[in-house]
N, C-alpha and C positions, 0 to 999 in steps of 0.2 A: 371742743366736745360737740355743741351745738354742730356744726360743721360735718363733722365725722358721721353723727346723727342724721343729716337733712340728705348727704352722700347716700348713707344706708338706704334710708328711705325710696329716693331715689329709683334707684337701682332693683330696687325689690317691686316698684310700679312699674319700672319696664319692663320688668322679668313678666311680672303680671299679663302685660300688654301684649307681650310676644306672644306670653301661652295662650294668651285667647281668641290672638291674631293664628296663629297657626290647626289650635280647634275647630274655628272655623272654616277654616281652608281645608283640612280632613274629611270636616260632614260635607262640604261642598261637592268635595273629588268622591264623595260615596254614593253620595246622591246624584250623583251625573252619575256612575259606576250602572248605577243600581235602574236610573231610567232610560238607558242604552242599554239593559237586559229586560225583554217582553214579561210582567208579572206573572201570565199564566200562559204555556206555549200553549200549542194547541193543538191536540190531541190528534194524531195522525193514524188514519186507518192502518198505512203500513210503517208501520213504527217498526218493526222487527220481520222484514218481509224475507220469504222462506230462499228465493233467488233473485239476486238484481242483477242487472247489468246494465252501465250508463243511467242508473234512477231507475230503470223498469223493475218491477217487480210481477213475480208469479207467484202465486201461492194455490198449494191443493186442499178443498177445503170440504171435509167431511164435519156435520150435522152444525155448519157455522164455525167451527175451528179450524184452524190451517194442522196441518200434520206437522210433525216436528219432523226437521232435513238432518241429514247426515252428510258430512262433506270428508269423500275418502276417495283415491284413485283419480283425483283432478277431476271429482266429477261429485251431483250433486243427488243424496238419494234419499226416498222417503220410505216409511212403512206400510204397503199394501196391509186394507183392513179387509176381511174376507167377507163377499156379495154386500160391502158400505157403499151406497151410492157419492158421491161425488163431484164436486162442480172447481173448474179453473178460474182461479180469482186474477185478475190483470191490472196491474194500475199503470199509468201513462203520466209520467212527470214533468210535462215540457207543457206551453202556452198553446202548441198547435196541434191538431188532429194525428194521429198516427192509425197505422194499416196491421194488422197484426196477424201472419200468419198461423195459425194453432192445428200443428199436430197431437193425433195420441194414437198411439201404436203403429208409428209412422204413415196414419191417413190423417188426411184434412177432416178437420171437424166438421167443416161447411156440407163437402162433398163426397170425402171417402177415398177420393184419387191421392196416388203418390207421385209428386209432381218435385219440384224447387221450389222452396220459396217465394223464389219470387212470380213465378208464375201460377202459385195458391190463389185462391179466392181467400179474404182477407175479412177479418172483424174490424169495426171502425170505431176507434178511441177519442174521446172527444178531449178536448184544453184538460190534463190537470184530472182527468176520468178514471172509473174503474167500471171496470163490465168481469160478468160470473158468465162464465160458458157449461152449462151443467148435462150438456148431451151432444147429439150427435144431430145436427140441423136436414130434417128429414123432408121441409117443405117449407113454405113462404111463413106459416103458421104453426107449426108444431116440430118438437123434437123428441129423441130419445136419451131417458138418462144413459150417463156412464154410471158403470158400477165396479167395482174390484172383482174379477172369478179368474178362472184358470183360460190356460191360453187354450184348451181345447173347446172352451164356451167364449170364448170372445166373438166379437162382430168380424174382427180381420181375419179369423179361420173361417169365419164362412163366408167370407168373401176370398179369401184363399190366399190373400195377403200377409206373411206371419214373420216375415223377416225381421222387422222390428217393433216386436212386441216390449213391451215394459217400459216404453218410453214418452213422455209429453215432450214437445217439443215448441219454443215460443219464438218467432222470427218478426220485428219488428222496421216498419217502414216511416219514416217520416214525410209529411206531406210536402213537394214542393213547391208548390202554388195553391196557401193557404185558401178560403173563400172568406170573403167579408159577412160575417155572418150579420144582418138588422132583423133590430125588433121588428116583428110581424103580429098580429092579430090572434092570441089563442083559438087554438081551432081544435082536433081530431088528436088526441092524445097518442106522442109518438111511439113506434114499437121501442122494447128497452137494447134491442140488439140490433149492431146493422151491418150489412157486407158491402165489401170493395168490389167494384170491377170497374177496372181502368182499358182503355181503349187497346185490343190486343192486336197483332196484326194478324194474315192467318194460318201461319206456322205456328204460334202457339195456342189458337182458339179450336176448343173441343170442335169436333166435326161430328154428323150422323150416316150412317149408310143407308142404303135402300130397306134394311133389314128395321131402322131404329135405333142398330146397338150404338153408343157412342163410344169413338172413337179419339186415340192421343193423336198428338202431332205428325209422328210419322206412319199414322194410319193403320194403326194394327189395336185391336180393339183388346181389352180384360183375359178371352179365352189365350190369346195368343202370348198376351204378356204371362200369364201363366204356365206355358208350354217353355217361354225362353228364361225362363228365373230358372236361378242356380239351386240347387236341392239343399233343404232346410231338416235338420231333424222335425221329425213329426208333432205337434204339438202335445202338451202332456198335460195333467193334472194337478201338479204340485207348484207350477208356476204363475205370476200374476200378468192380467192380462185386462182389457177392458172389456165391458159386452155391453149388449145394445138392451136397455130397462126399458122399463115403461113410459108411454107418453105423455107430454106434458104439452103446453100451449107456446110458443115462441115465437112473435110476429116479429118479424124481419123485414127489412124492404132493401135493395139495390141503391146503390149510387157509386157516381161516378169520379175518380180523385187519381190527382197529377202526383205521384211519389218518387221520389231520391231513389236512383237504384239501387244503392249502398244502402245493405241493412244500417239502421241508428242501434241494436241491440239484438244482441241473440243468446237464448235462456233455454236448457238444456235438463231436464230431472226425470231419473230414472227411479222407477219401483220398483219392489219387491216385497213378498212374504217375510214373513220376521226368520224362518228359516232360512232361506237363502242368503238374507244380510248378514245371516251367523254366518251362516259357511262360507262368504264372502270375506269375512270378518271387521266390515264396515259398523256391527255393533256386537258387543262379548255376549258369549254362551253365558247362559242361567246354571251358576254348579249349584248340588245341593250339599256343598260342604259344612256352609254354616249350619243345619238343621244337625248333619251326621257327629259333626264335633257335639252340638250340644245335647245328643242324645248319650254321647261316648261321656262327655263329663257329670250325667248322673246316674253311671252304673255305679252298680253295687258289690261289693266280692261275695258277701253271703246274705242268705234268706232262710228265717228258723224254720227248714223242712226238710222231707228225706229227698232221693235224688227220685222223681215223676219216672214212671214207666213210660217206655218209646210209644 
């Protein structure tokens, strides 16, 4: 009896033993679980960015809000807000500088010119950066907002440019021979925006004539490019387009940077008026069915009165 007893016993402490040897080893593995997951991430500007490609992100960002994207026709679209000013939000996901060409309405935002890519004058993204481009770089110091209006008020109908209207366009460059950046000595608070020019040879650097006008590569200046462009239906009213707003302050300065000829990303968004997206049918027509049904379901058959004279 005893025996049988001190057996039970036994048995029921090592049971004990096990379950608390294995408790342990649970909260162990939760607790390693739980300090290999960061307690609070950390709150990422582009947590939901409107287009990436390879980590880059663009977003268009009217009064601090990005616009909400539509993704239809392999392509990527927002909703033009009518004469809302503006600005292109960029963020740069990588450790080292990148070069970023920025069209809108197929001109360089720096300069205006429709060039390639890679031969754009370029915005300079710093380690892991984000820079807002909210106009049209009019001088060393100052620019012009972008705004939403129709493509017959746009900046590229008066410059006579209209072929690719409704479109941002974002071509990114990776630096190839990073610079060592060292602490230095606070000095002269830098501009917040800065432009690329890398060593061109000179077949592709602007030229001037006797006259001033500047000229492309193969020597035929803006009047002539506009004589040999293919004909464009005429600009119209009901379309969206960018124009050239009011002045703001934008100090900018030059420098110089070795880039990978291979774009690292290229980011592509088309706009338009909420009408055209309809008709596009990139987003559904507004019916007013629900109103009609629920006015139909509180008719009446009679009303205690004679029949109204017409």
């Amino acid at each position: 009896m005893w025996k049988k007893f001190l057996t039970g016993l036994s048995l029921m402490i090592a049971i004990a033993i096990l379950a608390g040897l294995a408790l342990r080893y649970g909260s162990q593995n939760v607790q390693a679980f739980k300090a290999a997951t960061p307690e609070s991430a950390t709150e990422e500007f582009y947590s939901e960015p409107v287009a990436t490609e390879n980590g880059f992100a663009v977003e268009v960002v009217v009064d601090g809000s990005p616009l909400a994207e539509y993704a239809a026709r392999g392509r990527r679209y927002i909703e033009a807000l009518e004469n809302a000013e503006y600005e292109v939000r960029i963020h740069n996901p990588f450790g080292t500088r990148v070069a970023v060409a920025l069209s809108v309405d197929g001109l360089n935002s720096i300069d205006a010119r429709h060039t390639s890519a890679w031969d754009a004058h370029k915005w300079v993204i710093a380690p892991y950066g984000t820079i807002s481009v909210g106009g049209w770089q009019m001088s060393s110091e100052s620019a012009r907002r972008f705004y939403f209006t129709t493509e017959r008020d746009s900046y590229a109908a008066k410059l006579g440019q209209t072929a690719n209207l409704g479109v941002i366009s974002a071509v990114f460059f990776r630096e190839h021979r990073p610079y060592t950046i060292l602490p230095v000595t606070p000095g002269e608070p830098r501009p917040l925006y800065k432009e690329e020019d890398r060593t061109r040879d000179e077949r592709s650097a602007p030229k001037s004539n006797s006259a001033g006008e500047a000229q492309t590569a193969n020597g035929t200046g803006r009047d002539s490019a506009k004589r040999s462009a293919p004909s464009y239906p005429a600009p119209d009213d009901e379309s969206a387009a960018t124009g050239i707003g009011r002045s703001v302050r934008n100090d900018v300065q030059w420098i110089k940077m070795d880039l990978d000829s291979r774009p690292a990303g290229e980011i592509t968004i088309r706009y338009e008026y909420r009408a055209s997206l309809v008709r596009l049918g990139i987003i559904p027509r507004d019916y007013p069915w629900p109103q009609v049904l629920d006015r139909r379901e509180r008719a009446q058959g009679f009303e205690p009165r004679y029949c109204p004279q017409p």
